[in-house]
C-alpha positions as CSV (number, residue, x, y, z in Angstrom):
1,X,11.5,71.1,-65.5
2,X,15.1,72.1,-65.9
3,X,16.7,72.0,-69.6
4,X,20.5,71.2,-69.6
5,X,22.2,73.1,-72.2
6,X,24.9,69.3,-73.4
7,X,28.2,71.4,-73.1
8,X,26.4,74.6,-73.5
9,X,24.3,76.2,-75.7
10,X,26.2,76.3,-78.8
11,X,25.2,77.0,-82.3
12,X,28.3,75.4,-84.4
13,X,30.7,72.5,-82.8
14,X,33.7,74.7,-82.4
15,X,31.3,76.4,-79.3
16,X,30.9,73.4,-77.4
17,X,32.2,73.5,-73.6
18,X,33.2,77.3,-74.3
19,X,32.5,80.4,-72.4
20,X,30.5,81.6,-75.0
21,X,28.0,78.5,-75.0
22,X,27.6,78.5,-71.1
23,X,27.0,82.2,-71.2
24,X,24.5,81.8,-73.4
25,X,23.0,78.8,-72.1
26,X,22.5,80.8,-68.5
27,X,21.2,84.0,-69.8
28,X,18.6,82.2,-71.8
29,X,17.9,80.2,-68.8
30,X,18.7,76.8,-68.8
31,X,21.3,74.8,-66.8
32,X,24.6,73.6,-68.3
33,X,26.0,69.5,-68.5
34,X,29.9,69.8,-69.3
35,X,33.2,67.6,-69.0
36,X,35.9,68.1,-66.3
37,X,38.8,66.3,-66.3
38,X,42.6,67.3,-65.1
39,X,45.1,68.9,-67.3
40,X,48.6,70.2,-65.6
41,X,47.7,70.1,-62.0
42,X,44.3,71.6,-62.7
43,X,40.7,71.0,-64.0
44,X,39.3,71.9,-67.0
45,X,36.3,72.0,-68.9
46,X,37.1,69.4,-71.9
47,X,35.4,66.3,-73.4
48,X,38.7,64.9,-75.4
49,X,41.9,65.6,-74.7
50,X,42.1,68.7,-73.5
51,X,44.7,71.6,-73.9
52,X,46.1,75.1,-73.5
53,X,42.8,76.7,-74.1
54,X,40.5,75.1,-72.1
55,X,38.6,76.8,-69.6
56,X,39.2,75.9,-66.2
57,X,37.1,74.9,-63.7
58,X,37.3,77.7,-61.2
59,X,36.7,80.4,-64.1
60,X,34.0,78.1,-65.1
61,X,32.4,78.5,-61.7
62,X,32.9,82.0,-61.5
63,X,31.2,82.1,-64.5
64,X,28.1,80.0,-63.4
65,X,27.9,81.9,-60.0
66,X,26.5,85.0,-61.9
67,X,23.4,83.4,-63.0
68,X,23.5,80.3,-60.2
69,X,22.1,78.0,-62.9
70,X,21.9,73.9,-62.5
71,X,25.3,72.4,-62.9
72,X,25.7,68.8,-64.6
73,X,29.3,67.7,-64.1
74,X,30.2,64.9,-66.2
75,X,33.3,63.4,-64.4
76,X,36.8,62.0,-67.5
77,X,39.2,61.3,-64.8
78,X,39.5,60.2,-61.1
79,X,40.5,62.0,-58.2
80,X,39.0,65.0,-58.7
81,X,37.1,65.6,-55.9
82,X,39.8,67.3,-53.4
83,X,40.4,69.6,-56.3
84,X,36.5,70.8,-56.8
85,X,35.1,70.6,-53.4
86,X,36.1,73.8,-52.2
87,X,34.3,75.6,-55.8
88,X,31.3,73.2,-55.2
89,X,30.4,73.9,-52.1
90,X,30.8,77.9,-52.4
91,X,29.1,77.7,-55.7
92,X,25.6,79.8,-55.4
93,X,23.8,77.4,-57.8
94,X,23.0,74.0,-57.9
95,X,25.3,71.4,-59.0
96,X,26.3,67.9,-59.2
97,X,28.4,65.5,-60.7
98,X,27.8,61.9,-62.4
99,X,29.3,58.9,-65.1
100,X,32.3,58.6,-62.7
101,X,34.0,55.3,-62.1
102,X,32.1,53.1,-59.4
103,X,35.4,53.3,-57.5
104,X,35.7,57.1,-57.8
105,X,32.2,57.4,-56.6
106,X,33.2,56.3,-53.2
107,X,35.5,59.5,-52.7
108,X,32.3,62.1,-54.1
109,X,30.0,59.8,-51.0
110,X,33.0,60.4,-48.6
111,X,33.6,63.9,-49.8
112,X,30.2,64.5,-49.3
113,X,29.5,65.9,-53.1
114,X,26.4,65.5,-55.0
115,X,26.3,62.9,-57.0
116,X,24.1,60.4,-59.9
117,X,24.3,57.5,-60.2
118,X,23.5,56.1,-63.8
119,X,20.8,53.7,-65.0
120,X,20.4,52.7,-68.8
121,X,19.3,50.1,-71.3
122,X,22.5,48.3,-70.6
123,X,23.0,49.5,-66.7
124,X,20.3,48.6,-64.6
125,X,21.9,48.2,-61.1
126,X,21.1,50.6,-58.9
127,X,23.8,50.4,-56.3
128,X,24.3,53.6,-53.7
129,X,21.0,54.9,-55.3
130,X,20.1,55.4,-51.8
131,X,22.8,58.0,-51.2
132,X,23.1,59.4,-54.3
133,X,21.3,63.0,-55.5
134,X,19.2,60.9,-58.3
135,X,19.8,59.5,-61.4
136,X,21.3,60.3,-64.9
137,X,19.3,57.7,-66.6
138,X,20.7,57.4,-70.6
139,X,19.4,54.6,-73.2
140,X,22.3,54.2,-75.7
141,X,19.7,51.5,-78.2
142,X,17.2,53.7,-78.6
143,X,14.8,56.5,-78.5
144,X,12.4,55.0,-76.0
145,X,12.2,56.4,-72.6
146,X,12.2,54.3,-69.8
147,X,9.3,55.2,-67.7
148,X,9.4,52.4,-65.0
149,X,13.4,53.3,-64.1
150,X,12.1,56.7,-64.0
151,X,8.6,56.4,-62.5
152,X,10.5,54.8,-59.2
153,X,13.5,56.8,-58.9
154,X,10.9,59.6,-59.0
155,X,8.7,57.7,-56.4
156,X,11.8,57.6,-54.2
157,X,12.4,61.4,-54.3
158,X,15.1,61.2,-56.4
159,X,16.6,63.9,-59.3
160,X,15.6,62.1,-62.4
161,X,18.1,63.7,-65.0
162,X,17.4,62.2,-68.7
163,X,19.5,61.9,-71.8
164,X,17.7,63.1,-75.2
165,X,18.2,61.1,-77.4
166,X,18.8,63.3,-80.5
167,X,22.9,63.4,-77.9
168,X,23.4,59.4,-79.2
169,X,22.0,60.2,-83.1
170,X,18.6,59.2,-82.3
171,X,15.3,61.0,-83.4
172,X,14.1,62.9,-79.8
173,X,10.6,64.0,-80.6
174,X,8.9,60.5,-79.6
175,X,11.1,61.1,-76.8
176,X,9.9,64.8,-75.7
177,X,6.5,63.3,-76.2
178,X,6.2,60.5,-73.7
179,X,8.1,62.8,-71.4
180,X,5.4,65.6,-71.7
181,X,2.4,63.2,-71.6
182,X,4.2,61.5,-68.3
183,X,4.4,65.3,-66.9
184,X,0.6,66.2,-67.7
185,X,-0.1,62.5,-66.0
186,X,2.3,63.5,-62.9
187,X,3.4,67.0,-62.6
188,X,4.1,66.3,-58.9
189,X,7.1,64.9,-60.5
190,X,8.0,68.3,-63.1
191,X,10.3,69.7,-60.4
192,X,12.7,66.9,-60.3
193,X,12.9,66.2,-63.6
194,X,16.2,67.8,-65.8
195,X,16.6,67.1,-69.5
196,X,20.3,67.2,-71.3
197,X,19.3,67.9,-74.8
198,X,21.5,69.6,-77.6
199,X,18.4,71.9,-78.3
200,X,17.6,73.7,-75.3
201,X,15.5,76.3,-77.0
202,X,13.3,74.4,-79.3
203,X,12.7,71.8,-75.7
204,X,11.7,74.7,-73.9
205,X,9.4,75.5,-76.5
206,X,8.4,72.2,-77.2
207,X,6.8,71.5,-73.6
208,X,6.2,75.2,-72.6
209,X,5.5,77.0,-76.0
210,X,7.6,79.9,-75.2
């Protein structure tokens, strides 16, 4: 299973979605979830508004490419694709993007990016699953996990990418525990399972003791 570093492994706030986070988060081994959104004719790495300081995409990317670690791309703003394809597709890695607007999705399909689609407590269409990469499947009410949404994306050969909980204020450990009991039941299914957590280390050491 894949741990997602949410906007990189940071140890104080002031690290999120900075270099020094994602470095960490790849030489410890995990994969990275971040923001991109545009910012004077480029994109950046940002969750709010962004600014001066931000790091851009394609430095972003030249970072990842050193380790070629599992990209989560959390899409702010439309029209992004044309500027991102061309890093995507050279990236070494593995990557994909998610949480855009259903209209924006159309030009990742056309574009031919990777892409989730998401499924929640308070989402549960499941429209262009069949084209999509998998699913980023959040609960925004709770700590329970949903096992049916993600027993038959699973079923399906999709990516099943979960949001811990502990990222919406929840406790996650009931969470992490359902999760490892469905694994032991089904580890046919580890490989295409990726967690987003804020604590990559202690998951890591939660499910693999180590």
């Amino acid at each position: 299973m894949i741990f997602l570093a949410h906007r990189g492994f940071w140890l104080s706030k002031d690290e999120q979605n900075s270099e020094l986070a994602f470095v960490r988060a790849l030489e410890n081994g995990f994969g990275i979830e971040t923001d991109i959104r545009d910012y004077n004719g480029k994109v950046v790495i940002s969750h709010d508004i962004p600014h001066n300081d931000c790091v851009t995409f394609e430095h972003f990317i030249e970072i990842c490419s050193r380790y070629r670690g599992v990209l989560a791309l959390n899409v702010k703003a439309d029209g992004l694709q044309k500027y991102v394809n061309d890093d995507i597709l050279n990236y070494v890695g593995d990557a994909y993007f998610f949480d855009m607007s259903v209209p924006d999705l159309i030009g990742y399909l056309k574009s031919n990016l990777p892409f989730l689609i998401r499924l929640s407590d308070v989402e549960t269409d499941s429209h262009f699953l069949k084209e999509s990469k998998g699913v980023w499947l959040d609960n925004f009410s709770s700590s329970r996990l949903n096992l049916e949404f993600m027993e038959n994306s699973l079923k399906k050969g999709k990516l099943v990418t979960l949001v811990s909980p502990e990222l919406h204020g929840y406790d996650h450990l009931s969470y992490w525990q359902e999760l490892k009991d469905f694994i032991e039941l089904f580890p046919k299914f580890e490989n295409n399972i990726h967690l987003c957590t804020d604590f990559p280390q202690k998951a890591k050491e939660f499910f693999y003791g180590k």
